[in-house]
VEXSEPA-455551 format. One record per residue: residue number from 1; x, y, z of N, C-alpha, C, O in turn. Coordinates in Angstrom, 2 decimals, m for minus. Layout:
// VEXSEPA-455551
     k       npx       npy       npz      capx      capy      capz       cpx       cpy       cpz       opx       opy       opz
   NUM         X         Y         Z         X         Y         Z         X         Y         Z         X         Y         Z
...
// end
This chain:
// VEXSEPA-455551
     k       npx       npy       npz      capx      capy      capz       cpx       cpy       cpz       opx       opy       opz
     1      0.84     m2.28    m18.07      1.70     m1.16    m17.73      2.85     m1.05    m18.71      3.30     m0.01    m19.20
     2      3.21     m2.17    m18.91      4.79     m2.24    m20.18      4.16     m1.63    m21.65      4.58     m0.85    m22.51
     3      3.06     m2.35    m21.46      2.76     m1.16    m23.10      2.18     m0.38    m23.46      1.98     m0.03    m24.62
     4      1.66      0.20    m22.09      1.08      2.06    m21.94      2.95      2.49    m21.65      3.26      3.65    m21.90
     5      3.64      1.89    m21.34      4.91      3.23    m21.45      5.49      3.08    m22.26      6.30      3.98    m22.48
     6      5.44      1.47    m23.56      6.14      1.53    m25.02      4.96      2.60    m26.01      5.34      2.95    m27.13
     7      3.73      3.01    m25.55      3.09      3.11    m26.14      2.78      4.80    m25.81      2.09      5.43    m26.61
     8      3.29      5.42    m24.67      3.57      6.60    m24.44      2.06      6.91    m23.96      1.66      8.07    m24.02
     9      1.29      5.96    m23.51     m0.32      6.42    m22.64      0.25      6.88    m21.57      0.95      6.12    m20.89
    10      0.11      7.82    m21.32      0.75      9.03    m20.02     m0.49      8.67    m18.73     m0.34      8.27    m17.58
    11     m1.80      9.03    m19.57     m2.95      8.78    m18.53     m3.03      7.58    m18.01     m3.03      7.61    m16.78
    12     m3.12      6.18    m18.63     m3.01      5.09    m17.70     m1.30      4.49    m17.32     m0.87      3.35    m17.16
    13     m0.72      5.62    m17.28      0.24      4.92    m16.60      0.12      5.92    m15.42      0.73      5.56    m14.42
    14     m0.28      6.65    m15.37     m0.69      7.60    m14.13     m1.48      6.06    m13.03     m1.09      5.45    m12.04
    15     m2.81      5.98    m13.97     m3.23      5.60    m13.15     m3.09      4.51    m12.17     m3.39      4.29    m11.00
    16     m2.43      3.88    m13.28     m2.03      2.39    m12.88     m0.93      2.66    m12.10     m0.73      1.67    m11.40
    17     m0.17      3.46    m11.92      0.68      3.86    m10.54     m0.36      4.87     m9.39     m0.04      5.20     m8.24
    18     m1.35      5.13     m9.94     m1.83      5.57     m8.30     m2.79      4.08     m7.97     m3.43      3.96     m6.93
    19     m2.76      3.25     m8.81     m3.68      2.14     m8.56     m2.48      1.12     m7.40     m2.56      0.57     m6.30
    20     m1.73      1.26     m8.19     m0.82      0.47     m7.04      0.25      0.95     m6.15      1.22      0.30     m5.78
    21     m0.03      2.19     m5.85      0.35      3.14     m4.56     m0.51      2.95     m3.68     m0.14      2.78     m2.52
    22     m2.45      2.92     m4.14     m3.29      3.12     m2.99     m3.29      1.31     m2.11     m3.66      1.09     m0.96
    23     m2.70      0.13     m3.24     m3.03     m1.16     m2.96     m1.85     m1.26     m1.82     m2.05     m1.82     m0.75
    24     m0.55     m0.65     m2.19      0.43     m0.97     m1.16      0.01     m0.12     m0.03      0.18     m0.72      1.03
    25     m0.54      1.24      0.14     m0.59      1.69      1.57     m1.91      0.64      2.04     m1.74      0.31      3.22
    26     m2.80      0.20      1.62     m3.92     m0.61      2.20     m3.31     m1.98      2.56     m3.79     m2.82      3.32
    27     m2.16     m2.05      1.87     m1.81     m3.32      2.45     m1.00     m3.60      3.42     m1.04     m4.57      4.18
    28      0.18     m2.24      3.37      0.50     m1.58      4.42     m0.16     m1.43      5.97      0.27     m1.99      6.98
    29     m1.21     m0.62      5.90     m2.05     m0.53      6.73     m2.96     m1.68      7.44     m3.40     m1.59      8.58
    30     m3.18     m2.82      6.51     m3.67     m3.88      7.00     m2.90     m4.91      7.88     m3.36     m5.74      8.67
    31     m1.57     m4.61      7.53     m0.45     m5.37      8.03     m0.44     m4.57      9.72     m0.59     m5.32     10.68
    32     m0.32     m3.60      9.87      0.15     m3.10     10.78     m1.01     m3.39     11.43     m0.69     m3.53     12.61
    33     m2.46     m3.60     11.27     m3.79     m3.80     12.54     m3.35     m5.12     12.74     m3.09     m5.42     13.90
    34     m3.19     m6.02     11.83     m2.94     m7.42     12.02     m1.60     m7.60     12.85     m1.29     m8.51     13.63
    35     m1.05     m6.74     12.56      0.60     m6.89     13.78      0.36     m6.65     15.23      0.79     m7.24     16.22
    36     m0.80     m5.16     15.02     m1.10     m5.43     16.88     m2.16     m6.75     17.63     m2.24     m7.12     18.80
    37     m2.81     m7.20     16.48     m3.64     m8.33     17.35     m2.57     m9.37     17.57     m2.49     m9.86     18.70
    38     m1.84     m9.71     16.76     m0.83    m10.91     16.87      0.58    m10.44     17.84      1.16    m11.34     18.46
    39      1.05     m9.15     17.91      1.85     m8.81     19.38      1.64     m8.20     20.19      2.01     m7.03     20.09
    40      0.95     m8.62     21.43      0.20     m7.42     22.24      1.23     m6.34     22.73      0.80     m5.28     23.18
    41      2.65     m6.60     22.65      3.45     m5.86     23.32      3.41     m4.38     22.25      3.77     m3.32     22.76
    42      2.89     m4.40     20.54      2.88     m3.12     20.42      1.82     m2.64     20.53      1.77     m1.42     20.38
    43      0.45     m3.42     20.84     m0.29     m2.45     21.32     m0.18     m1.48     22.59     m0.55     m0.33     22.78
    44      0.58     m2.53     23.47      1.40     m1.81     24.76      2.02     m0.78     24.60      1.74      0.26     25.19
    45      3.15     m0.94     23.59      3.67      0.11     23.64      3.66      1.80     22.88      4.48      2.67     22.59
    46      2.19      1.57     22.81      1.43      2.89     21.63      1.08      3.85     23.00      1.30      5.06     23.04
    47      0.36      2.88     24.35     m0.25      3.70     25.39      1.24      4.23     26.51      0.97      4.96     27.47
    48      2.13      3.97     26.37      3.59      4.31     27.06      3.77      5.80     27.08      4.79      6.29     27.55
// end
């Protein structure tokens, strides 16, 4: 990534920021299924 932007590659620095936009919402998202098995109180509190 440091030397597609010393190097002015526009296209893989695109990508390589949607590459690690899609890794943080998946990891994001993985966190949060794993949060309701491990506290039942927010699965509780989704049906409230």
């Amino acid at each position: 990534m440091l030397s597609s932007v010393t190097n002015s590659d526009y296209p893989l620095i695109s990508a390589t920021t949607l590459m690690i936009t899609i890794m943080v919402l998946l990891v994001t998202l993985l966190l949060d299924v794993i949060y309701a098995f491990i506290d039942p109180r927010v699965k509780a509190a989704q049906f409230d």
